[in-house]
MDTraj code that builds the backbone (N, CA, C; nanometers):
import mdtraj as md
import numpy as np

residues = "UNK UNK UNK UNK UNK UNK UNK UNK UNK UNK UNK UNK UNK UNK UNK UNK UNK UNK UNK UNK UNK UNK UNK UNK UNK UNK UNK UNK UNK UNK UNK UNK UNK UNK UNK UNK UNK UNK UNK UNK UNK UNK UNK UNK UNK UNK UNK UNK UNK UNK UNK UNK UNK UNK UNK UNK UNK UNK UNK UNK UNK UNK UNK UNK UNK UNK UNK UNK UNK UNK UNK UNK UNK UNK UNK UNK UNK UNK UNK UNK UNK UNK UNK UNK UNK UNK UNK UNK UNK UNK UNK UNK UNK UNK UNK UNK".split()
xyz = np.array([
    [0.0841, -0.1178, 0.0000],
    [0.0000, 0.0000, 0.0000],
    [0.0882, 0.1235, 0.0000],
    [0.0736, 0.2231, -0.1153],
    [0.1590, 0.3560, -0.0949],
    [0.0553, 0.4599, 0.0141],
    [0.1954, 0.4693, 0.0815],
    [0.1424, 0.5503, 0.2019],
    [0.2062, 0.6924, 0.1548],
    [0.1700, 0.8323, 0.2080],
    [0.2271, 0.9212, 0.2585],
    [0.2197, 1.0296, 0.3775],
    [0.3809, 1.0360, 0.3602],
    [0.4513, 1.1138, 0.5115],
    [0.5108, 1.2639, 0.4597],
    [0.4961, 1.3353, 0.6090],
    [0.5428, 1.4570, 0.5841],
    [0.6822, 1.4519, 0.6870],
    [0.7634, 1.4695, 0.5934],
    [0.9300, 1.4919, 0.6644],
    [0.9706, 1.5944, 0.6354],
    [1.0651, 1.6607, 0.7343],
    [1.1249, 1.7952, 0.6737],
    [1.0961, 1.8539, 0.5952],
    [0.9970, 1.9385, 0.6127],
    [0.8963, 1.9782, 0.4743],
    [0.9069, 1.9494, 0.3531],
    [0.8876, 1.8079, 0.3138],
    [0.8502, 1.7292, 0.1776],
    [0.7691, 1.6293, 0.2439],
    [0.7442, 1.5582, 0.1363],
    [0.6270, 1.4791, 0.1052],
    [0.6548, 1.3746, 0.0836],
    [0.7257, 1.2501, 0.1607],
    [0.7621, 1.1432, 0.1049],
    [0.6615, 1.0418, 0.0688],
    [0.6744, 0.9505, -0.0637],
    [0.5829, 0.8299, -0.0964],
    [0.6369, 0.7290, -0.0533],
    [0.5860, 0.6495, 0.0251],
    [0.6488, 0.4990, 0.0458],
    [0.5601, 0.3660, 0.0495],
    [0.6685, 0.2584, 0.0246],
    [0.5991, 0.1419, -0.0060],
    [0.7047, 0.0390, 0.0404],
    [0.6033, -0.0294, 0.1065],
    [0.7484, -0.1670, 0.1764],
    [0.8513, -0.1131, 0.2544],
    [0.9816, -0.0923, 0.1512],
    [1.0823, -0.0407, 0.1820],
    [1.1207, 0.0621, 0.0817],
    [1.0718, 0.0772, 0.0108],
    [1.1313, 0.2033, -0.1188],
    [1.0555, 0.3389, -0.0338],
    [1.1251, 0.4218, -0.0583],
    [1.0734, 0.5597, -0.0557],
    [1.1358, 0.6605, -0.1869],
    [0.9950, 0.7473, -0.2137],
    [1.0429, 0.8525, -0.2966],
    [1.0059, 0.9563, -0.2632],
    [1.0623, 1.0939, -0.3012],
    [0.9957, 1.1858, -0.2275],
    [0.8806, 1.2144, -0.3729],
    [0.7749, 1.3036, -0.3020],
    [0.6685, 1.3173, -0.3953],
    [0.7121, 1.4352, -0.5255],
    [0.6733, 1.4303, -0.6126],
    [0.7344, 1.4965, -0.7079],
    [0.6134, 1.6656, -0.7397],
    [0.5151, 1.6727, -0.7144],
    [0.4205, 1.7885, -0.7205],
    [0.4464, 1.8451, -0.8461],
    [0.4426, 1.7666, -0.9518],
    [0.3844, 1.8042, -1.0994],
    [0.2139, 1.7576, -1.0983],
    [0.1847, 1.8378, -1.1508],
    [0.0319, 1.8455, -1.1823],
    [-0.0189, 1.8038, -1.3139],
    [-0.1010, 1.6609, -1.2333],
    [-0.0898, 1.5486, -1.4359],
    [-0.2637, 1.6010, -1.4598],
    [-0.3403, 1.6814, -1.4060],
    [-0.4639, 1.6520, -1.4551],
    [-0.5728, 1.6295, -1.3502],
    [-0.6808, 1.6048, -1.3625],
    [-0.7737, 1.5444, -1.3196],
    [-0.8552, 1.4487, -1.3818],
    [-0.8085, 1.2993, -1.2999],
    [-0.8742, 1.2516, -1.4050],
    [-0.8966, 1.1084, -1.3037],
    [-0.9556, 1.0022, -1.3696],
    [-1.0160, 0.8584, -1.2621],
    [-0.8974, 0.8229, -1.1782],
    [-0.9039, 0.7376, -1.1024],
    [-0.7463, 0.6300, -1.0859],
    [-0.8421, 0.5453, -1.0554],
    [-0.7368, 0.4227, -1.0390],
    [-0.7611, 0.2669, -1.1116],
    [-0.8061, 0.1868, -0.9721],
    [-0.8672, 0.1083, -0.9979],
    [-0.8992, -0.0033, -0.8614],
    [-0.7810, -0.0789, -0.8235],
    [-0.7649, -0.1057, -0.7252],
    [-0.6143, -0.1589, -0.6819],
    [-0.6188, -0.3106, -0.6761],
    [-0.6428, -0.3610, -0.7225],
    [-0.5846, -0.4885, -0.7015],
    [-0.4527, -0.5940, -0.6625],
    [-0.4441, -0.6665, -0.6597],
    [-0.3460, -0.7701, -0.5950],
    [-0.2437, -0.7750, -0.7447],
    [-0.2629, -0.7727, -0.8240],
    [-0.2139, -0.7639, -0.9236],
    [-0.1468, -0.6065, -0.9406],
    [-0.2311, -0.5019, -0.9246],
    [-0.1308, -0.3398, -1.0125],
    [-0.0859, -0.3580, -0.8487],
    [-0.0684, -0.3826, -0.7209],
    [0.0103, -0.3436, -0.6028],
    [0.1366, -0.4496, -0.5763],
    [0.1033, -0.5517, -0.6277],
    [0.2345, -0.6225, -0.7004],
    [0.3415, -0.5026, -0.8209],
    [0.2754, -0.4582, -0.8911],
    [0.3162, -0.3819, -1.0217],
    [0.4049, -0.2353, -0.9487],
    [0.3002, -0.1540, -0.8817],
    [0.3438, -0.0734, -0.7634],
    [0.4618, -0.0871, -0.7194],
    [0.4467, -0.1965, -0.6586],
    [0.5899, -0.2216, -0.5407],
    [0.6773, -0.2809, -0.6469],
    [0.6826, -0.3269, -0.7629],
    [0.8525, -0.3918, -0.8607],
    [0.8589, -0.2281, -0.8833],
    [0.7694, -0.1285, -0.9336],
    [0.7934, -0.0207, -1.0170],
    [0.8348, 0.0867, -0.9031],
    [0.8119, 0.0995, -0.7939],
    [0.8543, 0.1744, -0.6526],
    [0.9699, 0.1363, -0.6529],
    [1.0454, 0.0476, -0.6389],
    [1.2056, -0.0363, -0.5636],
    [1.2844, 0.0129, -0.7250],
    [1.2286, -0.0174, -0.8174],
    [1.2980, 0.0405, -0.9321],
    [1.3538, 0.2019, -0.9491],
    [1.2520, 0.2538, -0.8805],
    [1.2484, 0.4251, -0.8927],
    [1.3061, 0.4809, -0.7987],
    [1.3439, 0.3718, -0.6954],
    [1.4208, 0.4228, -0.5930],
    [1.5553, 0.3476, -0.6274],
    [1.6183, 0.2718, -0.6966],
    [1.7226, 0.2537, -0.7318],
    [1.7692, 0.3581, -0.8584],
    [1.7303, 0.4692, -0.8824],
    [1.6855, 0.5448, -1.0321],
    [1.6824, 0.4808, -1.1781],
    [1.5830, 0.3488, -1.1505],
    [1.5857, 0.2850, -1.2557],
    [1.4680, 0.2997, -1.3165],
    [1.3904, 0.2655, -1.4390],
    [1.2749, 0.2419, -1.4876],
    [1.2296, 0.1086, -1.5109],
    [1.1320, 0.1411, -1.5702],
    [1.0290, -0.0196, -1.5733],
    [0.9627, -0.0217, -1.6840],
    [0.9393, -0.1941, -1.7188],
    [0.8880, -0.1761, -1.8630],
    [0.7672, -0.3447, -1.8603],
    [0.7219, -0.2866, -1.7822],
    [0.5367, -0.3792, -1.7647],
    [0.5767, -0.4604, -1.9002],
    [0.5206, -0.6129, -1.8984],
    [0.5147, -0.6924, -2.0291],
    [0.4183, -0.7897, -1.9955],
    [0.3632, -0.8311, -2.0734],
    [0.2235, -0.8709, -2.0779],
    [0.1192, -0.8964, -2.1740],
    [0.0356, -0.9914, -2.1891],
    [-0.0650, -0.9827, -2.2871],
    [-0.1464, -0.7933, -2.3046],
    [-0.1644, -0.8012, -2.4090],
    [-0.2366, -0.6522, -2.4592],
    [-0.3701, -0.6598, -2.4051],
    [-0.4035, -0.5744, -2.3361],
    [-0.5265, -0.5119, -2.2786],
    [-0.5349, -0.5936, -2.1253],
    [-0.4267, -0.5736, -2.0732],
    [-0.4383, -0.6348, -1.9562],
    [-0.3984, -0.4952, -1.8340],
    [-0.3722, -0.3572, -1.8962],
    [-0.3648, -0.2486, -1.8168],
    [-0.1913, -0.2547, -1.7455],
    [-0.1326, -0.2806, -1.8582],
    [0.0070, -0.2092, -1.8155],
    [0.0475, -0.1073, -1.8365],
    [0.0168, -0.0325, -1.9291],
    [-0.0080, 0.1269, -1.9418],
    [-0.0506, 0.1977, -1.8411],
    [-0.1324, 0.1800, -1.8442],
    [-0.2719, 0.2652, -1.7365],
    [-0.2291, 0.2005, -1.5735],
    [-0.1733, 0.0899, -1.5508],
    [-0.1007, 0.1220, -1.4340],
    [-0.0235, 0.1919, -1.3815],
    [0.1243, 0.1939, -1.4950],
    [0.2145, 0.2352, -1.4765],
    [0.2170, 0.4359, -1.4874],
    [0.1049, 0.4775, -1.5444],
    [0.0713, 0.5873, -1.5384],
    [0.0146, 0.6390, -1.4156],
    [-0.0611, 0.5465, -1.3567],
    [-0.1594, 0.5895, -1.2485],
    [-0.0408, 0.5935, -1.1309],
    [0.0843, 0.4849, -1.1136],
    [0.1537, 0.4924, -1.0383],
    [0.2428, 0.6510, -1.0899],
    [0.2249, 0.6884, -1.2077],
    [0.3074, 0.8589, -1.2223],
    [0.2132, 0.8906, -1.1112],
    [0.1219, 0.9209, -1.1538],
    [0.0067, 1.0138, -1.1043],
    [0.0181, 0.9776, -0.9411],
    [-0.0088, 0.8745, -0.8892],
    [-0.0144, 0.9047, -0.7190],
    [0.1169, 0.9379, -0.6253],
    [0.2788, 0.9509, -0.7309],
    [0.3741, 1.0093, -0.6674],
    [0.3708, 1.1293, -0.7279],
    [0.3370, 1.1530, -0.8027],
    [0.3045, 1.3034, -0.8745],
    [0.4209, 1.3486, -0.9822],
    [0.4556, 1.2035, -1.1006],
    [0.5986, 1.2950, -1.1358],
    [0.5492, 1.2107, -1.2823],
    [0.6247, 1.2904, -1.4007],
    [0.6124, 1.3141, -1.5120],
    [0.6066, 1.1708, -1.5680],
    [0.5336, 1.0842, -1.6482],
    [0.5625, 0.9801, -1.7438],
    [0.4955, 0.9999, -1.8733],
    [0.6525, 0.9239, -1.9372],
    [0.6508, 0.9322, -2.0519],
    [0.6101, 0.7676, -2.1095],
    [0.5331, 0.7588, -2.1867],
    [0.5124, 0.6141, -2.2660],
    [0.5372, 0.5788, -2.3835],
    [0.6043, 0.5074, -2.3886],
    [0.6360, 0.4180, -2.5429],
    [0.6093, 0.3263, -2.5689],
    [0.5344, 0.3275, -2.6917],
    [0.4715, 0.1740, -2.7293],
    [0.5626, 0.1027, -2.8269],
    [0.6016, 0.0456, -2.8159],
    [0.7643, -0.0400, -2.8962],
    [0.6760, -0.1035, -2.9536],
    [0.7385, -0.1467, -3.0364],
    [0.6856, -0.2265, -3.1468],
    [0.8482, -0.3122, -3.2605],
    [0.8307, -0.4596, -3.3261],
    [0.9273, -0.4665, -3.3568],
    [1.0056, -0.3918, -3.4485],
    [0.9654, -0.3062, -3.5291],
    [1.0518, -0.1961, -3.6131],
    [1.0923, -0.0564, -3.4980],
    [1.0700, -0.0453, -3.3852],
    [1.1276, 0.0638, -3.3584],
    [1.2503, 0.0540, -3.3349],
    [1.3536, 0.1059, -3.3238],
    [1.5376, 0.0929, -3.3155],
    [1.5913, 0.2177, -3.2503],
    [1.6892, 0.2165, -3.2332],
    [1.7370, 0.3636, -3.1417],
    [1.8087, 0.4836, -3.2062],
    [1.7417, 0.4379, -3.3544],
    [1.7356, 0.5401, -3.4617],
    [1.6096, 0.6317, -3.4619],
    [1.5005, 0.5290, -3.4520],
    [1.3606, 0.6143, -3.4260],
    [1.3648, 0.6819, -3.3236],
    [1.3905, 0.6239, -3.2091],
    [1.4384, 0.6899, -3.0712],
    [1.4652, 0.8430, -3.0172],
    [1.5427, 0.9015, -3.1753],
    [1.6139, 0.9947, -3.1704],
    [1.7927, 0.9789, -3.1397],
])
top = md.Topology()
chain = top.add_chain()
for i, resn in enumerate(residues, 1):
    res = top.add_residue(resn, chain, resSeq=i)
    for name in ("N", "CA", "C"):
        top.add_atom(name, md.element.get_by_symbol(name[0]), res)
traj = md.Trajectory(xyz[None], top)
């Protein structure tokens, strides 16, 4: 379960053992997702990642909400994501 704390005036997000501090970019107003046993599994690999400054890359059958997790987890620490839908012709030419 992501909890949050107020430390030394910030806003930390935490989970398990990862902590991040909250990021206060402003994504919108918009639904968030039902939590299940499944996206709080997803949560906590994609939390421990973000606190090692790594990223994450959900894989999975299509229409099973790895997108829309991994967004909703932007949205409840409050910090910018970007999405890419790969596909086998993209290369790190398309990339930029």
């Amino acid at each position: 379960q992501l909890r949050y704390y107020w430390e030394d005036d910030n806003v930390s997000c935490k989970m398990i053992t990862a902590c991040l501090k909250y990021g206060y970019e402003y994504l919108g107003v918009s639904s968030r997702l039902v939590v299940t046993p499944l996206t709080d599994r997803c949560y906590r690999t994609l939390m421990g990642a973000l606190q090692l400054y790594l990223g994450g890359a959900p894989e999975g059958p299509a229409g099973t909400g790895k997108t829309e997790t991994t967004k909703d987890l932007a949205k409840a620490i409050a910090n910018y994501c970007v999405v890419f839908n790969c596909s086998d012709g993209l290369d790190y030419l398309a990339m930029g």
